[in-house]
C-alpha positions as CSV (number, residue, x, y, z in Angstrom):
1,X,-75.6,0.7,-69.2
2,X,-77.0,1.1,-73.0
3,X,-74.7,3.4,-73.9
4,X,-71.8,1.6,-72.5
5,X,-73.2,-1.2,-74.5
6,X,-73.7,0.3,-77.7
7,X,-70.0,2.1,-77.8
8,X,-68.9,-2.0,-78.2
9,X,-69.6,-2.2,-81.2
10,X,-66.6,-0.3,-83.4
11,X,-64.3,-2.3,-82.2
12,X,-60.8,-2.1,-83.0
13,X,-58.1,-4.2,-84.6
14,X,-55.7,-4.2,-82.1
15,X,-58.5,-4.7,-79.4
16,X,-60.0,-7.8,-81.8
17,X,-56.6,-9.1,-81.9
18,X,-55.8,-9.3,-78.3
19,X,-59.0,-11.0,-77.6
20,X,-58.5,-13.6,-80.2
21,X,-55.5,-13.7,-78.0
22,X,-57.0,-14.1,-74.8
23,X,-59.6,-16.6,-76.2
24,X,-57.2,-18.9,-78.2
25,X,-54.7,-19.0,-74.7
26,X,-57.6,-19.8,-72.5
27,X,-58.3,-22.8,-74.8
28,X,-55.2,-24.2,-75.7
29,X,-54.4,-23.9,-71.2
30,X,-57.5,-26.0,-70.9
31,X,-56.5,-28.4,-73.1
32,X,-52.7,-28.4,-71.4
33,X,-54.2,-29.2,-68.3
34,X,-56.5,-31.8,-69.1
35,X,-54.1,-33.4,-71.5
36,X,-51.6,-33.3,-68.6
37,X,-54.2,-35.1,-66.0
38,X,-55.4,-37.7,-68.3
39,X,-51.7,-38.8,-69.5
40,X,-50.7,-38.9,-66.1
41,X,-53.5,-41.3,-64.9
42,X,-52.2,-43.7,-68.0
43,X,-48.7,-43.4,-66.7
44,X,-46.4,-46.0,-65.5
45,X,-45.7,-43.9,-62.7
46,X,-49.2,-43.1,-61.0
47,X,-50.0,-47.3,-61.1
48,X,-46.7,-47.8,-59.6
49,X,-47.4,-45.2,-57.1
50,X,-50.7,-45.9,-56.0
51,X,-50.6,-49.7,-56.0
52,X,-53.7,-49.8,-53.4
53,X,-57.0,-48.9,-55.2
54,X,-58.6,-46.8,-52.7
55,X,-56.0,-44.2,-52.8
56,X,-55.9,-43.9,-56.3
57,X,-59.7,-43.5,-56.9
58,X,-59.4,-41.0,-54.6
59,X,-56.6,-39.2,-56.3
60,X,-58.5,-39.7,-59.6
61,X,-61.8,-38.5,-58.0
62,X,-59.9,-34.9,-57.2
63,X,-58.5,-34.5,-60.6
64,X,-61.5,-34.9,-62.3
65,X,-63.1,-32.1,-59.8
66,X,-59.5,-29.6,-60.7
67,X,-60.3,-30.4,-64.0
68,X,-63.5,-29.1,-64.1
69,X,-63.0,-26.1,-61.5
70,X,-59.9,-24.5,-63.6
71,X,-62.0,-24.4,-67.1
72,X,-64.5,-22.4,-64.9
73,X,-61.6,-20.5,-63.6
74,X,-60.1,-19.9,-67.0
75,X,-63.4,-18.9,-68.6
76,X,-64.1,-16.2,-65.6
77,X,-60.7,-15.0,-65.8
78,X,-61.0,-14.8,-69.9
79,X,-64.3,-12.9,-69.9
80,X,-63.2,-10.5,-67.0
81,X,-60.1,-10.2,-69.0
82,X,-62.1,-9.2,-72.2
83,X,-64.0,-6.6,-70.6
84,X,-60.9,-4.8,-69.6
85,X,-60.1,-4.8,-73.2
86,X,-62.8,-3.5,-74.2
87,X,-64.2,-1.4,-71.5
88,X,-62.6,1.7,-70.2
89,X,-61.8,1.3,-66.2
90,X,-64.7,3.7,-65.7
91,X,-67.3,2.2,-68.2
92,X,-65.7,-1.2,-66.3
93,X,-66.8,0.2,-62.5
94,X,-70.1,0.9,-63.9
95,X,-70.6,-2.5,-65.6
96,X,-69.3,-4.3,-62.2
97,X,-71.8,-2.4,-60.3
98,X,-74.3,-3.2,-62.2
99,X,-73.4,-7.0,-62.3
100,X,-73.2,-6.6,-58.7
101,X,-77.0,-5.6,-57.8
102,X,-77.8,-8.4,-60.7
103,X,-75.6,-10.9,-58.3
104,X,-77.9,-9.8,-55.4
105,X,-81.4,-10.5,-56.5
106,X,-79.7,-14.2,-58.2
107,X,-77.9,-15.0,-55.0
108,X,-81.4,-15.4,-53.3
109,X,-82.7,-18.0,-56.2
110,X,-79.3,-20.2,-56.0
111,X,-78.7,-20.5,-52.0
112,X,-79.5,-24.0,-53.0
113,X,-76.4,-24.1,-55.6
114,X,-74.1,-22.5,-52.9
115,X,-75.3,-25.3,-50.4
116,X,-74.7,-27.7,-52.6
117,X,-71.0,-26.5,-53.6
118,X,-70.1,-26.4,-49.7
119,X,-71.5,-29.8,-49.3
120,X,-69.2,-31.2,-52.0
121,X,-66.7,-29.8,-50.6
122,X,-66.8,-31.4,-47.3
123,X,-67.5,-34.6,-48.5
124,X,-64.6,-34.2,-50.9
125,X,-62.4,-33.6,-47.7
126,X,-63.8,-35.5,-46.1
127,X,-63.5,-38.9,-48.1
128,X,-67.1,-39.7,-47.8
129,X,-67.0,-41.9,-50.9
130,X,-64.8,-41.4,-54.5
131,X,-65.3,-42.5,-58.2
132,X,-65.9,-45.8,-58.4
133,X,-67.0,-46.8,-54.9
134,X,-70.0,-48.7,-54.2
135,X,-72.6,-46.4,-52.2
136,X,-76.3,-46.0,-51.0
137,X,-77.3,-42.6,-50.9
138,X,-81.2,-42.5,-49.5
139,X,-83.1,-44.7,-51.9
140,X,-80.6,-45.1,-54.3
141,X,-78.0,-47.6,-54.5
142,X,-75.5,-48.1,-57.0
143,X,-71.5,-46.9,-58.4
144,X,-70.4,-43.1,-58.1
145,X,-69.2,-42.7,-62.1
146,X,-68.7,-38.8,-61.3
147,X,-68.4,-35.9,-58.6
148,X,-68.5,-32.5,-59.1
149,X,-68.8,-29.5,-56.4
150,X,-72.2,-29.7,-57.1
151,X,-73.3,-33.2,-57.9
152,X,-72.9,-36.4,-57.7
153,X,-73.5,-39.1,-60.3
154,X,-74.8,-43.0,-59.1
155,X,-75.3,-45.8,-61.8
156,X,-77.5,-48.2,-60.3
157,X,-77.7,-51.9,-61.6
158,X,-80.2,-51.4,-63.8
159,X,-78.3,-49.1,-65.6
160,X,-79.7,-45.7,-64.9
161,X,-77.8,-42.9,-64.4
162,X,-78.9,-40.7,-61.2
163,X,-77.5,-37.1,-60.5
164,X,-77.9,-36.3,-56.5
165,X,-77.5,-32.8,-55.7
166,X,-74.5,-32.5,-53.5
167,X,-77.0,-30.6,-50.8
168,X,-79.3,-33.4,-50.6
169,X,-76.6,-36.0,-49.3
170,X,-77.6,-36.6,-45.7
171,X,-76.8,-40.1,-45.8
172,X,-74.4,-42.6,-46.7
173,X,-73.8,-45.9,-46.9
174,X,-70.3,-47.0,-48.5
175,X,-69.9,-50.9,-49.2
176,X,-66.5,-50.2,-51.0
177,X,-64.3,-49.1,-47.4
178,X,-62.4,-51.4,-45.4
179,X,-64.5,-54.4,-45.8
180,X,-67.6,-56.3,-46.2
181,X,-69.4,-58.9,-44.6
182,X,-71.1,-62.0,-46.1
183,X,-74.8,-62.7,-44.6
184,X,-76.4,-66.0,-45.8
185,X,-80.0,-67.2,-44.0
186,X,-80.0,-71.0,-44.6
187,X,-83.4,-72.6,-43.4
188,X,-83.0,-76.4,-42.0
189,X,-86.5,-78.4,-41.7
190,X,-86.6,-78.8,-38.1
191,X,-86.8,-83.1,-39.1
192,X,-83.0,-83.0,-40.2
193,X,-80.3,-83.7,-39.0
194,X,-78.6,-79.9,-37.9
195,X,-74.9,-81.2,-37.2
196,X,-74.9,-82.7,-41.0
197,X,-76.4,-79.1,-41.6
198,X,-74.0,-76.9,-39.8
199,X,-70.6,-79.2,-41.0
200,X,-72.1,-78.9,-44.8
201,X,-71.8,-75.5,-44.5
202,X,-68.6,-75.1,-43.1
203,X,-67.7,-77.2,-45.6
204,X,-68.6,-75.0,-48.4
205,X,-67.6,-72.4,-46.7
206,X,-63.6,-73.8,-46.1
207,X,-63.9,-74.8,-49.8
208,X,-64.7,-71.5,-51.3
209,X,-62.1,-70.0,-48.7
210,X,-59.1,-72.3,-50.6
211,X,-60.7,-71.8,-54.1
212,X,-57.7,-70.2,-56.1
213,X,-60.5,-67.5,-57.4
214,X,-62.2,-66.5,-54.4
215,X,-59.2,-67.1,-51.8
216,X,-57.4,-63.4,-52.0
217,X,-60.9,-61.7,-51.3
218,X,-61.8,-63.3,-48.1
219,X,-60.1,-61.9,-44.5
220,X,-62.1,-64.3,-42.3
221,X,-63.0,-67.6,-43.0
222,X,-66.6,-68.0,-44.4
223,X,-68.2,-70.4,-41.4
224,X,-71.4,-70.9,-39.3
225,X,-72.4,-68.3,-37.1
226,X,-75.6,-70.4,-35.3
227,X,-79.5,-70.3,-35.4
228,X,-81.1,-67.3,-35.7
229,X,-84.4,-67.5,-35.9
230,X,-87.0,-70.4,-35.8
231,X,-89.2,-70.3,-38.8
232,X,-92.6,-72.0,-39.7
233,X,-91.7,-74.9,-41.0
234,X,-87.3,-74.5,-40.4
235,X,-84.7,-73.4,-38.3
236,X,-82.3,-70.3,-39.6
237,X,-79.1,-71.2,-40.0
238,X,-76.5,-68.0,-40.5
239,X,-73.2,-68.0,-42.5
240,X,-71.2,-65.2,-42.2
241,X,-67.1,-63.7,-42.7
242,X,-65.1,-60.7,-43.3
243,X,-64.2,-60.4,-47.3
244,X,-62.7,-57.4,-49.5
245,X,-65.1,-54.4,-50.4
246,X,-68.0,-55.5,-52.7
247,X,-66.3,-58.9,-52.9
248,X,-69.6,-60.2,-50.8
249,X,-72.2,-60.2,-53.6
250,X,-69.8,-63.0,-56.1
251,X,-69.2,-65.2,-52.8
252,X,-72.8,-65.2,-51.8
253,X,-73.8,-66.2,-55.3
254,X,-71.1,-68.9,-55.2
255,X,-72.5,-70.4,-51.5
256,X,-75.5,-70.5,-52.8
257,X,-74.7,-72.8,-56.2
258,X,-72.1,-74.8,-54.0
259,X,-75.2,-75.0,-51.4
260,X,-77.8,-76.3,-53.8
261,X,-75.4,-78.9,-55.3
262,X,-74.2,-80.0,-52.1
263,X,-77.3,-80.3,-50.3
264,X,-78.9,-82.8,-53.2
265,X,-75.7,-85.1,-52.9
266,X,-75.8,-85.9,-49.2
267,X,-79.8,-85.9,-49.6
268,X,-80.3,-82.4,-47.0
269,X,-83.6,-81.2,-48.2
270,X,-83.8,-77.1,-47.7
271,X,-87.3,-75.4,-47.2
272,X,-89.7,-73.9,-50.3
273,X,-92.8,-72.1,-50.1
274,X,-95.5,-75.1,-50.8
275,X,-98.9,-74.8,-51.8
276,X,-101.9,-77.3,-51.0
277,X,-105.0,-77.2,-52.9
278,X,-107.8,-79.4,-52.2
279,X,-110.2,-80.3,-54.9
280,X,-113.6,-80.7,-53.4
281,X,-116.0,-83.4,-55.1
282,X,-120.1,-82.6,-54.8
């Protein structure tokens, strides 16, 4: 192997050249390609084509991964390519060999790697969640900015920037399919009135389904489901309907304002932790 090594060295000008060669094509080819992807997700065409969003992250989400797999392909192929330059077929055999035993002993210290490439492949096929979908992977909730066969990348709201082994996915939760439901826990002191209660908020909830910002997200109207639960000091009132993926968290916050406002015109109190304290005189 050291003398196969050693007899690199003189190398000649015609060999130099063609590996100039080699190297200068496997760099412009990389550059092609990518050029090629990112013009064509700025195109006219691909937003005509994909006018639903969920498609077109998806389409977007597998160009990224192509992307990244051919410039590993093309700098394989390059080096492997080199070699044969410079290496006679036998000196080649030997090196291959050689590299072969070396893959052995390595294969045993990245099974992990391999488990997570196969991972990201099946949740690649099959459409577990794409670039810019809203997801919950274990603890950690948040925006998938990137996938790769290997990992995938969360932004949570904070900010932070986790990287999740594809091997460790075992679940997940995607808010950003189909559609998502709005949940709001009201609590009514059991001294008012609960038909002034439930209209109010069947009110809001017809209001915010006609409001020219808010109306093209919701699929079911935004009403009173019933009481819940009895609580200390109120009843639990919930509000609930069908809107678009991640479309719940705005419309929650909106109820809420529209809820607070409401409530202090038509003089409905709503429930807040109080605390007593007793001053004691000797």
């Amino acid at each position: 192997m050291n003398e196969i090594l050693q007899r690199l060295s003189p190398i000649s000008s015609e060999k130099a050249i063609k590996i100039l060669i080699i190297i200068i094509g496997a760099i412009l080819f990389t550059l092609l390609v990518r050029l090629i992807i990112n013009q064509f997700t700025k195109s006219r065409f691909y937003k005509d084509l994909f006018r639903k969003t969920a498609p077109k992250r998806r389409l977007k989400t597998f160009m990224m991964i192509t992307k990244n797999s051919l410039t590993t392909l093309v700098v394989l192929t390059s080096l492997f390519l080199i070699f044969d330059i410079l290496l006679e077929p036998k000196e080649l055999t030997t090196i291959l060999a050689s590299a072969g035993i070396i893959g052995v002993i390595l294969g045993f210290g990245a099974q992990s790697v391999i488990k997570d490439v196969i991972n990201g492949i099946f949740i690649l096929f099959e459409n577990q969640y794409v670039i810019g979908d809203s997801v919950k992977i274990g603890d950690i909730a948040g925006t998938i900015e990137d996938i790769t066969l290997r990992v995938t990348s969360i932004r949570d709201i904070e900010g932070h920037l986790h990287f999740i082994p594809n091997g460790e996915v075992k679940t997940v939760s995607n808010r950003s399919r189909q559609w998502s439901r709005v949940i709001l826990d009201v609590g009514v002191p059991y001294n008012e009135d609960l038909k002034k209660a439930f209209d109010l908020l069947n009110e809001i909830g017809k209001e915010i389904s006609e409001d020219e910002n808010y109306k093209n997200y919701i699929i079911t109207p935004i009403r009173v489901l019933g009481i819940t639960e009895f609580g200390e000091s109120s009843a639990i009132i919930r509000v609930w309907g069908k809107v678009k993926p991640g479309k719940n968290f705005p419309i929650n916050r909106e109820f809420r304002k529209r809820l607070i406002e409401k409530a202090g015109q038509l003089d409905l109190k709503i429930p807040y932790p109080k605390q007593a304290i007793i001053l004691k005189q000797e």
